[in-house]
GUMAR-969470 format. One line per field, with one value per residue (C-alpha): residue number from 1; z, x, y. Coordinates in steps of 0.2 Angstrom, whole numbers. Each point is the difference from the previous one (the first is absolute). Layout:
<nodes>
vexro: NUM/...
w: Z/...
u: X/...
v: Y/...
</nodes>
This chain:
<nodes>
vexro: 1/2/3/4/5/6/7/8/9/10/11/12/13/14/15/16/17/18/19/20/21/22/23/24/25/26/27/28/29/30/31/32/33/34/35/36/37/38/39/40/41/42/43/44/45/46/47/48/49/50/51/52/53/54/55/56/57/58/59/60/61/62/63/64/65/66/67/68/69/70/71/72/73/74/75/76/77/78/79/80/81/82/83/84/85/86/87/88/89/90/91/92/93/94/95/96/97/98/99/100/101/102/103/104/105/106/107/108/109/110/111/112/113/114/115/116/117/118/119/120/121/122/123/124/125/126/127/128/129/130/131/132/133/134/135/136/137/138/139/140/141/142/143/144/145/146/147/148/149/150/151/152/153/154/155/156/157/158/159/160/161/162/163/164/165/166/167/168/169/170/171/172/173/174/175/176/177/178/179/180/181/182/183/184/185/186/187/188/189/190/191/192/193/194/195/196/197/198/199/200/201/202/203/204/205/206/207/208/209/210/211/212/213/214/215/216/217/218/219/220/221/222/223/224/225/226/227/228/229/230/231/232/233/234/235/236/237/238/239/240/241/242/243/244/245/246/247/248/249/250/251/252/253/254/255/256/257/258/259/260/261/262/263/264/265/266/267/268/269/270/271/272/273/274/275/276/277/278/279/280/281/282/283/284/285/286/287/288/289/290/291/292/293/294/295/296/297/298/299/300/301/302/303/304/305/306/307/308/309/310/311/312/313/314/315/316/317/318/319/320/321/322/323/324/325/326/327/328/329/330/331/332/333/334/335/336/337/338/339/340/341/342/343/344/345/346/347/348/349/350/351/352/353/354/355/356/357/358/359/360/361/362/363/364/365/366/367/368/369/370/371/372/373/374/375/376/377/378/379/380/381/382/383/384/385/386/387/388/389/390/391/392/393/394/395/396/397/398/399/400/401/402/403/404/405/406/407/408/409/410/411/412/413/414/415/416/417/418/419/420/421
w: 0/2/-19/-5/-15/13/11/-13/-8/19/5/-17/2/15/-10/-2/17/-9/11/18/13/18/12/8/-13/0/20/0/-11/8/20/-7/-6/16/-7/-8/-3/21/-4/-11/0/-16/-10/-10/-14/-7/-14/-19/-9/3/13/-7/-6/19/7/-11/7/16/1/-11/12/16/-10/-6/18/4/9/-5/-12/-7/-11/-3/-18/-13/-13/-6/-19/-6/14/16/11/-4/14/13/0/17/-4/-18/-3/-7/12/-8/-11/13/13/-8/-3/19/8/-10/8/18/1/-11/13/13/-5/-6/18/6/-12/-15/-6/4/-14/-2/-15/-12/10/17/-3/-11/17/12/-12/1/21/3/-15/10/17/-5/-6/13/-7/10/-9/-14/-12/-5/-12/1/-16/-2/13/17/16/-7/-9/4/4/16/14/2/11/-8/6/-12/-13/-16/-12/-16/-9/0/-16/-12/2/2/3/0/15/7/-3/-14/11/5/16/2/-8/14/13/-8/-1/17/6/2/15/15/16/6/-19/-7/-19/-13/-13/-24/3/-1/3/2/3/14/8/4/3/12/8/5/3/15/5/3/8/-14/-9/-18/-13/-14/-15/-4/19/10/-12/-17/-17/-15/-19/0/-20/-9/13/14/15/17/13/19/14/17/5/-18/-13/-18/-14/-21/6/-15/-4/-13/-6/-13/3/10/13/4/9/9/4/6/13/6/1/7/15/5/0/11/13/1/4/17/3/1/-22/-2/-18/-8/-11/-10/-1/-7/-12/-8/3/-10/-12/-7/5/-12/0/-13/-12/7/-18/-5/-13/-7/-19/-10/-19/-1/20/10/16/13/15/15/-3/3/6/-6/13/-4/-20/3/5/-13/-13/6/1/-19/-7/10/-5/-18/-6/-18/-3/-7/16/-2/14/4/14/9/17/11/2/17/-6/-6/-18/-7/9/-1/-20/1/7/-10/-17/-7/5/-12/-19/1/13/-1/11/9/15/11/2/16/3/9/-17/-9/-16/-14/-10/15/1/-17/1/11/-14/-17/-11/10/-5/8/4/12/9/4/-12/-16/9/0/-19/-6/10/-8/-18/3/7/-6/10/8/4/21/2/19/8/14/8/13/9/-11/-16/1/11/-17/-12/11/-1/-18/-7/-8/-9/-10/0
u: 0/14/-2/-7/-12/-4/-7/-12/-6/-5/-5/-11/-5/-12/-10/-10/-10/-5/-6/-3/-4/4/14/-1/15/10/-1/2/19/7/-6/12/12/1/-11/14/-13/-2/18/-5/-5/-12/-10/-16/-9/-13/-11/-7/13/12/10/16/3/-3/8/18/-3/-1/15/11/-2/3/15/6/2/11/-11/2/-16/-10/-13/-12/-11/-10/-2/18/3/16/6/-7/15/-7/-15/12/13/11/8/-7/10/-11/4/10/-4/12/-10/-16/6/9/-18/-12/10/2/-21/-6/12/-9/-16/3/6/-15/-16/5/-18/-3/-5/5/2/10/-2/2/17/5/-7/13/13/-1/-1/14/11/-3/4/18/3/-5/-10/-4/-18/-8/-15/-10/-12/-18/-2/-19/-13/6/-9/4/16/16/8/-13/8/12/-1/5/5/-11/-13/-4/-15/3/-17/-16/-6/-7/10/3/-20/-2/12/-2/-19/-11/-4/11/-7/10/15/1/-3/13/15/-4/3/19/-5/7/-4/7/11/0/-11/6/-12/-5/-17/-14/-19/-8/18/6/-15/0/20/-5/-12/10/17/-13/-6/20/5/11/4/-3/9/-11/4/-11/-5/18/13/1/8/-3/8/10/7/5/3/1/-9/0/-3/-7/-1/0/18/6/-5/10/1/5/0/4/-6/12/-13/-14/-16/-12/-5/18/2/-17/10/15/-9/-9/18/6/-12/7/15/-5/-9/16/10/-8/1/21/2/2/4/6/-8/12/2/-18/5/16/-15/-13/7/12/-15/-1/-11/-2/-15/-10/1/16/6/13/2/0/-4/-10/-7/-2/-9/-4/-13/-6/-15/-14/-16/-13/6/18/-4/-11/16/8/-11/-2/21/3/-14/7/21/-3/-14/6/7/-7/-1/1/-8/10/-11/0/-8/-5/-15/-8/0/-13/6/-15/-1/19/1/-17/12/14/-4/-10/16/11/2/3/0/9/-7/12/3/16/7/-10/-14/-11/2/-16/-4/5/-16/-14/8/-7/-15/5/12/-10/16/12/13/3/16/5/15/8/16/-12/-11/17/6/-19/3/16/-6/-15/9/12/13/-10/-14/-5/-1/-8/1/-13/-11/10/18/2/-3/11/15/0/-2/17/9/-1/-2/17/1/-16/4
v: 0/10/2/17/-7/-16/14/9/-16/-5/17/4/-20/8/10/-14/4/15/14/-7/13/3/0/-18/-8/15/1/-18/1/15/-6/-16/14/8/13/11/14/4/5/15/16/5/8/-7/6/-7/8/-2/9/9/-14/-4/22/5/-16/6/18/-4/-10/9/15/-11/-8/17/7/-15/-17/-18/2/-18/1/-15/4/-11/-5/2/4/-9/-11/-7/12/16/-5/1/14/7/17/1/-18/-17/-15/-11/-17/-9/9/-5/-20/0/7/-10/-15/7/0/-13/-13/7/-1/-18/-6/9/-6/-5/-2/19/11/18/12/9/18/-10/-6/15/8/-10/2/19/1/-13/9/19/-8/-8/17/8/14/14/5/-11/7/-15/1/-10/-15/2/5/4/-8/-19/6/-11/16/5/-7/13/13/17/18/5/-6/10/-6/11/-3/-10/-4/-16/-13/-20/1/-18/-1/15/3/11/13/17/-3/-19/4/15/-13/-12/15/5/-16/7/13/-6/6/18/1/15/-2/11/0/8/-11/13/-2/-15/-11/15/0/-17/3/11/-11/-14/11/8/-14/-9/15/7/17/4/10/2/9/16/3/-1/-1/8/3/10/0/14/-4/-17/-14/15/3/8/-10/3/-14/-4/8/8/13/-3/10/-6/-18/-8/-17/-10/-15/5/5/12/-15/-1/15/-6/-17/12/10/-15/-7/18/-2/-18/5/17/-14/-11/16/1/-19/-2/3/18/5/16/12/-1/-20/3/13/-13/-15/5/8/-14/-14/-14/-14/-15/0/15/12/-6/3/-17/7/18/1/-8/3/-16/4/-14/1/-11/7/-14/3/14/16/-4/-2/19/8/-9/6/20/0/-8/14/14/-6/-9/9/5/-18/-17/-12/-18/-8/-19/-8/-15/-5/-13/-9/8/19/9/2/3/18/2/-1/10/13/1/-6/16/8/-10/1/-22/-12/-16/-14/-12/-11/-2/-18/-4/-13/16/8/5/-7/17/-7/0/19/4/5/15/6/-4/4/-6/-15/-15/-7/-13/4/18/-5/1/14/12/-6/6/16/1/-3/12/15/13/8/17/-14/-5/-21/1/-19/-1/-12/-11/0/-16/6/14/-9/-13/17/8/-16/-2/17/4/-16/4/20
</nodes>
């Protein structure tokens, strides 16, 4: 096992079980672990979009002003290390293999018939990883959900949910109202909340933050930002006030993601992590985060997104009309079975001049042909390889090729993207 591939053909092998909720397996490994997560001191965000941007803010500002800094994030794009990363740096594939072998011996002498998934072990990997490095502070980011996630038996310094939108409704429930409950499932008793969720989802934030005894940030009402010019913004918290904030990663909803980060970083300055305006100046201004409005490719322009569900497509949609206006977009999507697809290609497709349909080498993959009634004039193609060579053959070099849909579909996009180009 102490075979890096051995590892991820046993690790991926998992995924079999699927999506099983609750904390009893993961509890269960790290109690026979010695429950490496007591050990750390955290931060927890859960969300709908916007996870993984304010997840790198956060740390890269608490790296910056000089702690031992890991960061636990999914899905990865290219390889497996980027999930779990200690001063900006992946966990090696020796790392990966030794720690794979480390826990599945002693689960084996435990219960060998015992169950547990892909996200569980991932899970134990991550906490066991952070405490033989002895981190002083770990931002770990939520895989789906919140209250069963693998990831909610930590106790952070502070938790942050970004947003609260459609999402994973099959699993999470197809109402607002459930989802809210499910991401609120991170709130822990007397943690300090810090919170983009507005209406409905912030009410209900609100709601069982009072009733566990703790106090709530909420953007709009006790921290606050405004655009000040392109990917600029003031910002006012708890115990700062900053002026021409500039926020490097594209995108109007980044500098929301920024003072949502901002404010996090503002609590864990009273709680023993204080940072520096101007660590947050040199932070966000050279941020940079994998596959949120990257651009991979110029002439013609390749632009990959994570963007996967109907709120984080919306965005998508408003920042490609606003930024790409005046040129012919070539829509490359592919996404996987349990999204709504339907209302994401609703939302994006009137504002492309093609779309080419597509799916990602994965099992949860969505079939490009049941996608096609949503984009009448769209063509099919079954894998992203053939989906980039259409694009290719279809654009010139002043053209826009946008890649959306899932974190999978544009990992394979990035990975191949100058053999095709």
């Amino acid at each position: 096992m102490r075979d890096y591939s051995a590892a991820l053909e046993y690790l991926y092998g998992l995924e079999r079980f699927g999506m099983v909720f609750g904390l009893e397996n993961i509890s269960w490994i790290l109690n026979i672990m010695g429950n490496p997560h007591k050990a750390l001191k955290t931060v927890h965000i859960a969300g709908t979009n916007g996870k993984g941007s304010v997840t790198a803010m956060i740390a890269g500002m608490l790296r910056k002003e000089g702690y031992s800094t890991g960061a636990y994030t999914s899905p990865h794009l290219l390889s497996f290390t980027e999930r779990i990363t200690v001063n900006g740096e992946e966990i090696l594939e020796e790392e990966v293999a030794e720690l794979t072998e480390y826990i599945r011996d002693r689960i084996q002498k435990e219960d060998r018939n015992r169950f547990f998934t892909f996200f569980d072990f991932t899970t134990a990997i991550a906490f066991e990883y952070f405490r033989r490095k002895k981190v002083d502070i770990a931002v770990i980011e939520t895989g789906l959900g919140g209250r069963l996630d693998s990831t909610n038996v930590i106790e952070p310094l502070v938790s942050v949910i970004t947003n609260i939108a459609y999402d994973h409704t099959e699993y999470l429930g197809n109402t607002i109202e459930a989802i809210a409950r499910e991401k609120t499932g991170i709130i822990k008793k007397g943690i300090p909340v810090v919170t983009g969720a507005a209406d409905i989802p912030l009410g209900i934030i609100d709601e069982v933050a009072e009733r566990l005894e703790c106090p709530v940030y909420s953007l709009g009402r006790d921290f606050f930002y405004e655009k000040t010019g392109e990917q600029v913004m003031s910002y006012r918290g708890p115990s700062r006030t900053l002026e021409d904030v500039r926020v490097n990663m594209e995108g109007d909803h980044q500098l929301v993601n920024g003072a949502v980060a901002l404010c996090a970083v503002d609590i864990l300055s009273t709680l023993g992590f204080p940072v520096r305006d101007s660590t947050v100046y040199d932070v966000l201004s050279d941020i940079r985060c994998q596959g949120r409005l990257e651009e991979v490719r110029q002439r013609p322009t390749v632009l990959i997104d994570g963007a996967h569900n109907p709120s984080g497509i919306h965005v998508l949609t408003e920042f490609i009309k606003a930024r790409y206006g005046d040129r012919k977009k070539i829509l490359v999507f592919g996404v996987m079975k349990d999204k709504e697809y339907d209302r994401m290609l609703q939302e994006i497709v009137p504002s492309m001049d093609m779309t080419i349909l597509t799916r990602p080498d994965m099992e949860r993959a969505l079939s490009p042909s049941l996608m096609k009634a949503y984009a009448k004039d769209a063509i099919i193609t079954e894998d992203t390889r053939s989906a980039l060579r259409t694009a290719k053959t279809l654009s010139k070099e002043d053209d826009l090729i946008l890649v959306t849909g899932s974190f999978y579909t544009i990992g394979e996009a990035k990975a191949i993207i100058h053999e095709i180009f």
